[in-house]
Backbone as CSV, one residue per row, in Angstrom:
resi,resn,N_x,N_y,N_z,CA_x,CA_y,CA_z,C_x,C_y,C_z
1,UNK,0.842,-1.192,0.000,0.000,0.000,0.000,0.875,1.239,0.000
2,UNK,0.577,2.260,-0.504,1.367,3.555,-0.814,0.107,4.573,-1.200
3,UNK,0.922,5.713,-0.697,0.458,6.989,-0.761,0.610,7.706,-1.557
4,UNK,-0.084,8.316,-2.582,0.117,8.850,-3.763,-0.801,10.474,-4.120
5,UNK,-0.327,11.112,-4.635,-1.266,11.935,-5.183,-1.707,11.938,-5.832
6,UNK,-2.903,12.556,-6.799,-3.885,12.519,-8.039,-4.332,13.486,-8.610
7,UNK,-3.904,14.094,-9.384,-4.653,15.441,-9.658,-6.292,15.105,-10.236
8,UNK,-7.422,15.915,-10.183,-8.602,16.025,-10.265,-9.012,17.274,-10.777
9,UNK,-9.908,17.631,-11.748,-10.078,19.074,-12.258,-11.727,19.324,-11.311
10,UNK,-11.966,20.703,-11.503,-12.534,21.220,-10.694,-13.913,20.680,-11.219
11,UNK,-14.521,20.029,-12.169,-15.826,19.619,-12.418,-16.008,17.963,-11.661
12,UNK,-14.676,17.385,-11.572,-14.516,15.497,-11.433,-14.598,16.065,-9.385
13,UNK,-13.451,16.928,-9.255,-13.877,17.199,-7.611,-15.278,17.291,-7.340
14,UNK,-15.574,18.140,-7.854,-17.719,18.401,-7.342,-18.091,17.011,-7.767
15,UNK,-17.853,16.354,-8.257,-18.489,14.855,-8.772,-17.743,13.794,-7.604
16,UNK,-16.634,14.053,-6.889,-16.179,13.283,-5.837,-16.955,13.904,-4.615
17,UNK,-17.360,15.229,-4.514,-18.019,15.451,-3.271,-19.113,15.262,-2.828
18,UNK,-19.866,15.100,-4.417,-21.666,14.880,-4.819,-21.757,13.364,-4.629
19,UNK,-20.423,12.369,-4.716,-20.459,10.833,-4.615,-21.278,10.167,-5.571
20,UNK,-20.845,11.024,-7.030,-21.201,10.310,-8.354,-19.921,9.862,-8.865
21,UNK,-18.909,10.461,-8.581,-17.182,9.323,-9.026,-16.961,8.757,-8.385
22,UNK,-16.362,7.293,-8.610,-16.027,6.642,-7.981,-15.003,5.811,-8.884
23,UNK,-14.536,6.294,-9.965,-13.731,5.294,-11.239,-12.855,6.541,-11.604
24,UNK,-12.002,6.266,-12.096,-10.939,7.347,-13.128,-10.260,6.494,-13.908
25,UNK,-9.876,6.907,-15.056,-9.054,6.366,-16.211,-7.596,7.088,-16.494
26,UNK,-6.556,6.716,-16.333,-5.603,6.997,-16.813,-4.646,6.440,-17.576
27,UNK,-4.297,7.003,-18.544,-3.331,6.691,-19.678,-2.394,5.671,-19.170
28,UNK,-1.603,4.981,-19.748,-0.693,3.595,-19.398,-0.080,4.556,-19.735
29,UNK,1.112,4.771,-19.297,2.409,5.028,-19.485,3.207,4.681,-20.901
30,UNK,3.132,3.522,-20.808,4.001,2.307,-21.690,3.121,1.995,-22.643
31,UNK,2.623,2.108,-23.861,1.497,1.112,-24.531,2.011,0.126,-25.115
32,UNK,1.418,-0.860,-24.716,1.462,-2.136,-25.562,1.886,-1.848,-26.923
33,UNK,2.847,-2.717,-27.531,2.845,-2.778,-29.173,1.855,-3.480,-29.676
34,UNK,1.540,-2.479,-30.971,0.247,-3.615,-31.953,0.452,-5.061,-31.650
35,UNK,-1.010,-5.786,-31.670,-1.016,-7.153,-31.759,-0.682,-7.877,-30.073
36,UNK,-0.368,-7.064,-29.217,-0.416,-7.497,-27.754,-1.822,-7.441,-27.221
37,UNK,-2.205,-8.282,-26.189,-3.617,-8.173,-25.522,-3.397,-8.391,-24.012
38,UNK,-4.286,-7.756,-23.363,-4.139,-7.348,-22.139,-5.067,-8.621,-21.138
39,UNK,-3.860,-9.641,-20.622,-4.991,-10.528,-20.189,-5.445,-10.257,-18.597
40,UNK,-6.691,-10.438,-18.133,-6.599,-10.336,-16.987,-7.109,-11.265,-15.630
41,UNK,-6.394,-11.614,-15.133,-6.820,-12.531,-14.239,-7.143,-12.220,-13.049
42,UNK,-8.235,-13.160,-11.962,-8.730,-13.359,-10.938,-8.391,-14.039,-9.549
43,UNK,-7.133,-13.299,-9.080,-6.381,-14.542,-8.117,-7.526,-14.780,-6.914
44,UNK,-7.628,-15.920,-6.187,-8.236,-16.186,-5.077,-7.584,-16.805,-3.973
45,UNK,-6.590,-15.881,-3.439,-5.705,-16.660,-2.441,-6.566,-17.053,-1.368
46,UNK,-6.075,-18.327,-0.480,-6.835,-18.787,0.340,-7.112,-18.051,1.123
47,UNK,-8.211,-18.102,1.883,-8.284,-17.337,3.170,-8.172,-15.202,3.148
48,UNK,-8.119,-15.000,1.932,-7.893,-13.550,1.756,-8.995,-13.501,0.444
49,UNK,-8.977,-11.805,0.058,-9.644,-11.031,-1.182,-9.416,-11.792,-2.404
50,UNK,-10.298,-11.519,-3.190,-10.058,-11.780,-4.354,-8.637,-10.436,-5.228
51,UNK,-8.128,-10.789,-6.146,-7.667,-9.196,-6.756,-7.492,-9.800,-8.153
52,UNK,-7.005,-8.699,-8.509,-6.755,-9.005,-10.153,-5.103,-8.840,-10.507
53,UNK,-4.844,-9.869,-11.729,-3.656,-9.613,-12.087,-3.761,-9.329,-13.626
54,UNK,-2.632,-9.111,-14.131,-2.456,-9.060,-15.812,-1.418,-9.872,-16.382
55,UNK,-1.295,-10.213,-17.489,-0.625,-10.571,-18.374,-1.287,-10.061,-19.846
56,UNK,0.604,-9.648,-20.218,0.382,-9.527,-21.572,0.641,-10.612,-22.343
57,UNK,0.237,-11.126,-23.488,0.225,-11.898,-24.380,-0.065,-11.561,-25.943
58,UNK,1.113,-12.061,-26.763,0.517,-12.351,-28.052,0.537,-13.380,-28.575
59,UNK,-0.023,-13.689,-29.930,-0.351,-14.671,-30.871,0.927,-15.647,-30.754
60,UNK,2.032,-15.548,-30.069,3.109,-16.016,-30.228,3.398,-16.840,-28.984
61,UNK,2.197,-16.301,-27.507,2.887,-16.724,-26.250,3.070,-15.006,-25.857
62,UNK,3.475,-15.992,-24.534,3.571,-14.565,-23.425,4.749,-13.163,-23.448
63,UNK,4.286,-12.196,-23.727,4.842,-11.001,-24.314,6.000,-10.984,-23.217
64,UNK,6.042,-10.968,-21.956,6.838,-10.768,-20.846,6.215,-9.319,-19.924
65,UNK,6.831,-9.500,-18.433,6.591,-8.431,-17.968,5.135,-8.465,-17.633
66,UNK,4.791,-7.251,-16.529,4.145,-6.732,-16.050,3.268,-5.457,-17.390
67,UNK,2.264,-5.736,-17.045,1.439,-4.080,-17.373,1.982,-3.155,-16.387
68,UNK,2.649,-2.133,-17.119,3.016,-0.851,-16.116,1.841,0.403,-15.426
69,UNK,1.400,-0.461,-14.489,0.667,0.778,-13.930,1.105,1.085,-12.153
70,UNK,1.336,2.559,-12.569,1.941,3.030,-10.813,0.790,2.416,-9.813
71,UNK,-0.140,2.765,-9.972,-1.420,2.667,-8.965,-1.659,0.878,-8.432
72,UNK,-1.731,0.730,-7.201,-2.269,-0.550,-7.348,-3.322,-0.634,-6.126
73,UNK,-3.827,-1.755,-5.950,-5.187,-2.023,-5.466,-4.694,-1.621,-3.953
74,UNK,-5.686,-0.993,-3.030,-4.630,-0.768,-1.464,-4.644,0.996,-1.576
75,UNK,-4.119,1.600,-2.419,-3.790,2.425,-2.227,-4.359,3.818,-2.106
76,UNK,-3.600,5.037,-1.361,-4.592,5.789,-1.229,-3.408,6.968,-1.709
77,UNK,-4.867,7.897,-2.374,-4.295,8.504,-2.793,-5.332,10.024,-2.535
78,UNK,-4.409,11.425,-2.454,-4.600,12.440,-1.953,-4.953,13.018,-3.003
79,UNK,-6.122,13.995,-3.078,-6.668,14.279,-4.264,-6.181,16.290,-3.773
80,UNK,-5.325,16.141,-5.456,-4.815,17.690,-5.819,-5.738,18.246,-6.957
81,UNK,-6.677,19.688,-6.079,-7.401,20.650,-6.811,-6.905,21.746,-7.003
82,UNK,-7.050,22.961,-7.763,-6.802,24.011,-7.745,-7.118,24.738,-6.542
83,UNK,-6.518,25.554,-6.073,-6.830,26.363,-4.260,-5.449,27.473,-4.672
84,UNK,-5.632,27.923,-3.197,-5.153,28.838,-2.648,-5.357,28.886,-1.225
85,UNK,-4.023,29.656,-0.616,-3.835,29.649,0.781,-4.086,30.490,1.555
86,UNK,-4.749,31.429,2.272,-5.144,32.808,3.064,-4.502,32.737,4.015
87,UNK,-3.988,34.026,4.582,-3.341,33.908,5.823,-4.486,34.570,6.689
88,UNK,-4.713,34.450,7.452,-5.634,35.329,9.299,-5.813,36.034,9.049
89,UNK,-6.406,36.996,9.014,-6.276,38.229,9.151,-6.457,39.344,7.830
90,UNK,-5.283,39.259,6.953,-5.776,40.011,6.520,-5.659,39.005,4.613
91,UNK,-6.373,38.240,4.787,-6.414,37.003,3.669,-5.452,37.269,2.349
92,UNK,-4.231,37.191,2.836,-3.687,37.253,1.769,-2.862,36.158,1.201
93,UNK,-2.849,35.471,-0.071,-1.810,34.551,-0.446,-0.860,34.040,0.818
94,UNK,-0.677,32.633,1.170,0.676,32.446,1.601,1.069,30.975,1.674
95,UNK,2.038,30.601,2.089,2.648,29.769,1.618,2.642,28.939,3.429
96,UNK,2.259,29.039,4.001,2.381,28.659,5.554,0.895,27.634,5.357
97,UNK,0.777,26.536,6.230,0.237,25.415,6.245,-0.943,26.106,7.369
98,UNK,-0.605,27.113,8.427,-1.363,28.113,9.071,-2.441,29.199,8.301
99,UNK,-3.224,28.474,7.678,-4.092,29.408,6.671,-5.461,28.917,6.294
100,UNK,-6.078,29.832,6.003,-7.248,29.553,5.149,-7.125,28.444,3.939
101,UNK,-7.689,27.743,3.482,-7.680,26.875,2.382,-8.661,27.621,1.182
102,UNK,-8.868,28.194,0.336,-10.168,27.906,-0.747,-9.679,27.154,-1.830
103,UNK,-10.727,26.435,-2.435,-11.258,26.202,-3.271,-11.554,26.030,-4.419
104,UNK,-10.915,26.195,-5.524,-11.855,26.315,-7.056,-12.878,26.012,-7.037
105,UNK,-13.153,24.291,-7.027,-14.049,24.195,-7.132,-15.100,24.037,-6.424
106,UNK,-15.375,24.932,-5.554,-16.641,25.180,-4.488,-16.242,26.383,-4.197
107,UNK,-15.410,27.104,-4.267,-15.293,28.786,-3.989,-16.884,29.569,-4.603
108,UNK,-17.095,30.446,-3.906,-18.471,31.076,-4.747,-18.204,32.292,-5.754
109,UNK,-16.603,32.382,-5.065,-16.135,33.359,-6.219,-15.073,33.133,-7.310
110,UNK,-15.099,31.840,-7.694,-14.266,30.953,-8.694,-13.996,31.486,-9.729
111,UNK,-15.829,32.436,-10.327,-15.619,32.516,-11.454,-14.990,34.043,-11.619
112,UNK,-14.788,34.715,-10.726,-14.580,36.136,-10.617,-12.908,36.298,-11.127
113,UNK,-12.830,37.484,-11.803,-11.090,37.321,-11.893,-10.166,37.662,-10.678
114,UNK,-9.214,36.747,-10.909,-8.238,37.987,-9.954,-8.611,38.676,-9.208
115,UNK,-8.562,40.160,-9.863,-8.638,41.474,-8.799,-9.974,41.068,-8.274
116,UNK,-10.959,40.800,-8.793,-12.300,40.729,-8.056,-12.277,40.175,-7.140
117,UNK,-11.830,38.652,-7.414,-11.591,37.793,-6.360,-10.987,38.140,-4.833
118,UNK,-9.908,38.671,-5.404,-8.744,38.898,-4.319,-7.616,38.409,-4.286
119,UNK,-7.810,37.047,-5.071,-6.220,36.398,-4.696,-6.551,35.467,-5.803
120,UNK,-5.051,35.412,-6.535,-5.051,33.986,-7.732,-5.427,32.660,-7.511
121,UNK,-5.668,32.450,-8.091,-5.620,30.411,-7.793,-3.846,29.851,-7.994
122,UNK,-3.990,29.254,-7.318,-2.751,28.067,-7.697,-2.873,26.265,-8.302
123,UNK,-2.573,26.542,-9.474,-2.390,25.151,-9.806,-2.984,23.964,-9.024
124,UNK,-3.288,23.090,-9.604,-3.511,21.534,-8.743,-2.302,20.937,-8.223
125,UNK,-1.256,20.827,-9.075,0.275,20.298,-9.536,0.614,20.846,-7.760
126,UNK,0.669,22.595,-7.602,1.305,22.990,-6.820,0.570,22.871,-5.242
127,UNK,-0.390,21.631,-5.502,-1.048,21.906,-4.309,-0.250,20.745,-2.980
128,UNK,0.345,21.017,-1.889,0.901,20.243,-0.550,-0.339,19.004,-0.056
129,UNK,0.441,17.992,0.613,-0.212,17.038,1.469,-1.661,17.783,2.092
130,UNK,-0.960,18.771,2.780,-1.817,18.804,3.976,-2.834,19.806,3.623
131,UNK,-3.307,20.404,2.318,-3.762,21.194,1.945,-4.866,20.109,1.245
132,UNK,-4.769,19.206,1.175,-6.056,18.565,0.403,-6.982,17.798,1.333
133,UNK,-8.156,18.100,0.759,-9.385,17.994,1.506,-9.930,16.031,1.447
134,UNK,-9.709,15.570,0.019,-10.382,14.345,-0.230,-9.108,12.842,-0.424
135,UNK,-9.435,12.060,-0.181,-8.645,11.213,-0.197,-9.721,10.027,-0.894
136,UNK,-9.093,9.186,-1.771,-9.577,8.257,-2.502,-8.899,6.893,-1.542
137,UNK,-9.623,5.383,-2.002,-8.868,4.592,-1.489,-9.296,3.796,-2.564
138,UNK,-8.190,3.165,-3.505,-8.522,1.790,-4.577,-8.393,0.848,-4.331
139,UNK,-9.786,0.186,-5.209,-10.454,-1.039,-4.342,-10.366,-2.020,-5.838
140,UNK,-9.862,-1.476,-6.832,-9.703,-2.315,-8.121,-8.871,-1.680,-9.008
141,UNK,-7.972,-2.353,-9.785,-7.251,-2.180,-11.000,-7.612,-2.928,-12.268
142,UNK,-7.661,-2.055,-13.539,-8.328,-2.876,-14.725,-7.405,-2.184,-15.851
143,UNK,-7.095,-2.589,-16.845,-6.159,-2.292,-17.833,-7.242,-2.298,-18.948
144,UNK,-7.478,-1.676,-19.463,-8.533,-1.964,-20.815,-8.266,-0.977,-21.948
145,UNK,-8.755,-1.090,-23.170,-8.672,-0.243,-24.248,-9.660,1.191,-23.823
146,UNK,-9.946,2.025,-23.917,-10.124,3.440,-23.644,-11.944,2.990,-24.208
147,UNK,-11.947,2.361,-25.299,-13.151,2.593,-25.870,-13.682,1.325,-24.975
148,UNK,-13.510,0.839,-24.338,-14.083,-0.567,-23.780,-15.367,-0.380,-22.687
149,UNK,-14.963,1.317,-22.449,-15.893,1.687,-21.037,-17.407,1.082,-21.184
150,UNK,-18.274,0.642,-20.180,-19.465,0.473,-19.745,-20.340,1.543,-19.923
151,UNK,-21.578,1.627,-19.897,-22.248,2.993,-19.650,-22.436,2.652,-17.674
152,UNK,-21.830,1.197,-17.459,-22.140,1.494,-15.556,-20.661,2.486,-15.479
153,UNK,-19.461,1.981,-16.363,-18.451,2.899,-15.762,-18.466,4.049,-16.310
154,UNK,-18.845,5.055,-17.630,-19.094,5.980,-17.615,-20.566,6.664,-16.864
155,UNK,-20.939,6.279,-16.154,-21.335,6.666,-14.665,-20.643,6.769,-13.804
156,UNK,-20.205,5.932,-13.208,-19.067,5.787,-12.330,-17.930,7.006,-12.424
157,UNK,-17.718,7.478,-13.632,-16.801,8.698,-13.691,-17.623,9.881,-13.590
158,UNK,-18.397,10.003,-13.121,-19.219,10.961,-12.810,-20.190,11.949,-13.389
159,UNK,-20.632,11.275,-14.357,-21.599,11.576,-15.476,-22.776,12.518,-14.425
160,UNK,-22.879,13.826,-14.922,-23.484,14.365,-14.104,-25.218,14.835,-14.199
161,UNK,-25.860,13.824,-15.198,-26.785,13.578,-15.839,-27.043,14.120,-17.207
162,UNK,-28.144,13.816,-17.635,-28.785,14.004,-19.144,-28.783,15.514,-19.286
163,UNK,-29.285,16.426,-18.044,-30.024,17.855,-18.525,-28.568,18.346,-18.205
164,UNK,-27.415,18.531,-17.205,-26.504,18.918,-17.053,-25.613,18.350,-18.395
165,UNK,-25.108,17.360,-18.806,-24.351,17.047,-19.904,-24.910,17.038,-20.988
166,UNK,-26.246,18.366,-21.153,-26.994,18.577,-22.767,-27.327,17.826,-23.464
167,UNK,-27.818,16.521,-22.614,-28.455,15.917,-23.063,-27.804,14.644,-23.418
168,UNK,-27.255,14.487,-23.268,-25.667,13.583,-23.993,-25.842,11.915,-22.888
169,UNK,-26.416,10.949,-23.594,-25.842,9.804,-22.545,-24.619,9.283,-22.112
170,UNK,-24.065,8.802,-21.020,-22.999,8.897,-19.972,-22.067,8.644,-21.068
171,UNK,-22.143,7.145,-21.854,-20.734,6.907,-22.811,-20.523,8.093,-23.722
172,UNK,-21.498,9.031,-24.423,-21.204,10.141,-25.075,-20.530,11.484,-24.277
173,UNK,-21.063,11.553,-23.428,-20.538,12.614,-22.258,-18.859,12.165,-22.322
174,UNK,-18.351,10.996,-21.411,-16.986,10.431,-21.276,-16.222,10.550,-22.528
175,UNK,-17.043,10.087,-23.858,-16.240,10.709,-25.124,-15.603,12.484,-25.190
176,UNK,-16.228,12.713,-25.212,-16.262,14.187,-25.035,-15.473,15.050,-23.603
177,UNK,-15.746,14.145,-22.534,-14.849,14.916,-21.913,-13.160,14.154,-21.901
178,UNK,-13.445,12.810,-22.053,-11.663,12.578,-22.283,-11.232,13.294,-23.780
179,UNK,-11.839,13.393,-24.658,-11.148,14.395,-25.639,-11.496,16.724,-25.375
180,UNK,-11.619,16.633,-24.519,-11.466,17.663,-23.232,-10.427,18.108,-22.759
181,UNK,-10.276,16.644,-22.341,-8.694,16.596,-21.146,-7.654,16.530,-22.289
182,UNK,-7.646,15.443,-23.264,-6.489,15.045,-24.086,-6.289,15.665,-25.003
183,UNK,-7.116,16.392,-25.616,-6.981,16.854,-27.143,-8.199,15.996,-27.848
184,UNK,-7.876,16.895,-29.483,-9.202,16.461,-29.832,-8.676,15.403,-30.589
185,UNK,-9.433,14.157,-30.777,-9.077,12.678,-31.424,-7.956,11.790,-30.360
186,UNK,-8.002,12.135,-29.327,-7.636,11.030,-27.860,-8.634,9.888,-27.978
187,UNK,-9.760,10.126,-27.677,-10.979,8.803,-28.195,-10.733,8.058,-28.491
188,UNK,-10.493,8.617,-30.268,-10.553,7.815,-31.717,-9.472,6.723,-31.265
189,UNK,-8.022,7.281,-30.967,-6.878,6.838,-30.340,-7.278,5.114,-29.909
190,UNK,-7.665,5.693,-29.156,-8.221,4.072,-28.441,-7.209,3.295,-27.509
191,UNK,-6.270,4.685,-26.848,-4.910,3.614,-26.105,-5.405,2.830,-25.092
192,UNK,-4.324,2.313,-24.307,-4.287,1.428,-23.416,-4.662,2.214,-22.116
193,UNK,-5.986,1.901,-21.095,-6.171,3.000,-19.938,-5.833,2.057,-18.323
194,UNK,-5.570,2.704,-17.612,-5.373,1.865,-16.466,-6.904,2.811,-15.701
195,UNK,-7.962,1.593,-15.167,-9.329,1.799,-15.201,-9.501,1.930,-13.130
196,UNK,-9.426,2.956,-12.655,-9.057,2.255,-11.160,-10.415,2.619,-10.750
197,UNK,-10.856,2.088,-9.755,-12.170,1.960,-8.703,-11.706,2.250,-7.380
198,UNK,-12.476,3.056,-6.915,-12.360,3.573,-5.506,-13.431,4.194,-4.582
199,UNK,-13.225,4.234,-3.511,-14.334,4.724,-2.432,-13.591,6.346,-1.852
200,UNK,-14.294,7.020,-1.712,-14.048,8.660,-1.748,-14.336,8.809,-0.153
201,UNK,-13.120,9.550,0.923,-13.504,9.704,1.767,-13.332,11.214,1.649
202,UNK,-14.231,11.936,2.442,-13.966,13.335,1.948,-13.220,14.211,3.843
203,UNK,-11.761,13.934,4.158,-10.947,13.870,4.483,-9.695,14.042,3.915
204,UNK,-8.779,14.817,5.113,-7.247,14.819,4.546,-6.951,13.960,4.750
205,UNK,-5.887,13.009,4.161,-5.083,11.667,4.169,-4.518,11.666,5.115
206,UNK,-3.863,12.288,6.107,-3.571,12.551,7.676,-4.566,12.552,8.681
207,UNK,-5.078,13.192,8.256,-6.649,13.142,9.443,-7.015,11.954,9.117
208,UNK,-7.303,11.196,8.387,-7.867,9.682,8.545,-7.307,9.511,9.569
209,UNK,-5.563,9.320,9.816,-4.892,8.342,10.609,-5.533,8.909,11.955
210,UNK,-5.203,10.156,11.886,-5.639,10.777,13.545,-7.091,10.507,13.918
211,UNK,-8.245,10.483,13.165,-9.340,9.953,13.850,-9.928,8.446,14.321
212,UNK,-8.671,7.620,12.929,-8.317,6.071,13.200,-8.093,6.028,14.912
213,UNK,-6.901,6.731,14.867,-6.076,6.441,16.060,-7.558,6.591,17.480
């Protein structure tokens, strides 16, 4: 088990807080060469969980190696949004762990610029441990082709219904927003995605331990 971060954009956060995500897709690193297939298996060790493994394989026998994906089942990972830090007093930008936290995405003044606002946003990238609010925990790993999704798992990524996504059903929505994120013709692409499942605690990844304790 390991601790990881995740970046999340400010529409997939409101969909982790509303507890309509619960899946994310990310790019393999490594893609398979043409003509490889992604096998996946069901271990059942005695007395423990079920989990999943992979093998690659082609027409020839076993390709070698592992599917490269960082993430594995166990793990938790700290979800990085866009924010900013306030200090006491007189709310200004700062860099001290002693501060206000906001928001992007739940600020009420998100959409305001700058000067209106008061203070810039900072990056997701640049956001610290102890500054994040949600913590994920994965409960499955799946390797699949990009186009393979379900309409249960484009739900699962947080399809935020029919009248909000213009009408668009969940697998059309997920088209559209992974060519969003990626550029346009990522879709068509059809790479290799590492498919993870998880339960959303809406907690800092530190504070779990301390209310564990």
């Amino acid at each position: 088990m390991a601790d990881r971060p995740i970046l999340f954009s400010a529409p997939m956060v409101r969909a982790l807080l509303a507890g309509r995500k619960t899946q994310t897709r990310r790019l393999c690193k490594d893609q398979p060469p043409s003509g490889v297939a992604i096998i996946r298996k069901t271990i059942r060790p005695f007395g423990g969980e079920p989990y999943h493994a992979f093998e690659r394989r082609t027409k020839f026998g076993n390709f070698g190696g592992e599917v490269p994906v960082k993430i594995s089942r166990g793990d938790r990972l700290w979800v990085r949004e866009t924010w900013q830090g306030l200090s006491f007093g007189d709310y200004q930008p700062t860099k001290s762990s002693l501060c206000e936290v906001r928001y992007a995405a739940t600020d009420p003044c998100a959409d305001l610029d700058g000067e209106a606002r008061g203070y810039p946003w900072r990056p997701s990238i640049f956001m610290p441990r102890w500054a994040s609010r949600l913590t994920v925990i994965v409960t499955d790993v799946r390797v699949e082709r990009l186009q393979d999704i379900s309409i249960a798992d484009a739900l699962a990524e947080g399809w935020p219904g029919a009248v909000e996504a213009n009408k668009m059903p969940a697998t059309k929505w997920y088209r559209h927003l992974w060519d969003e994120i990626n550029g346009a013709g990522a879709w068509e692409a059809n790479p290799w995605v590492a498919a993870y499942t998880f339960t959303v605690i809406k907690q800092n990844i530190d504070q779990i331990e301390k209310v564990a304790a």
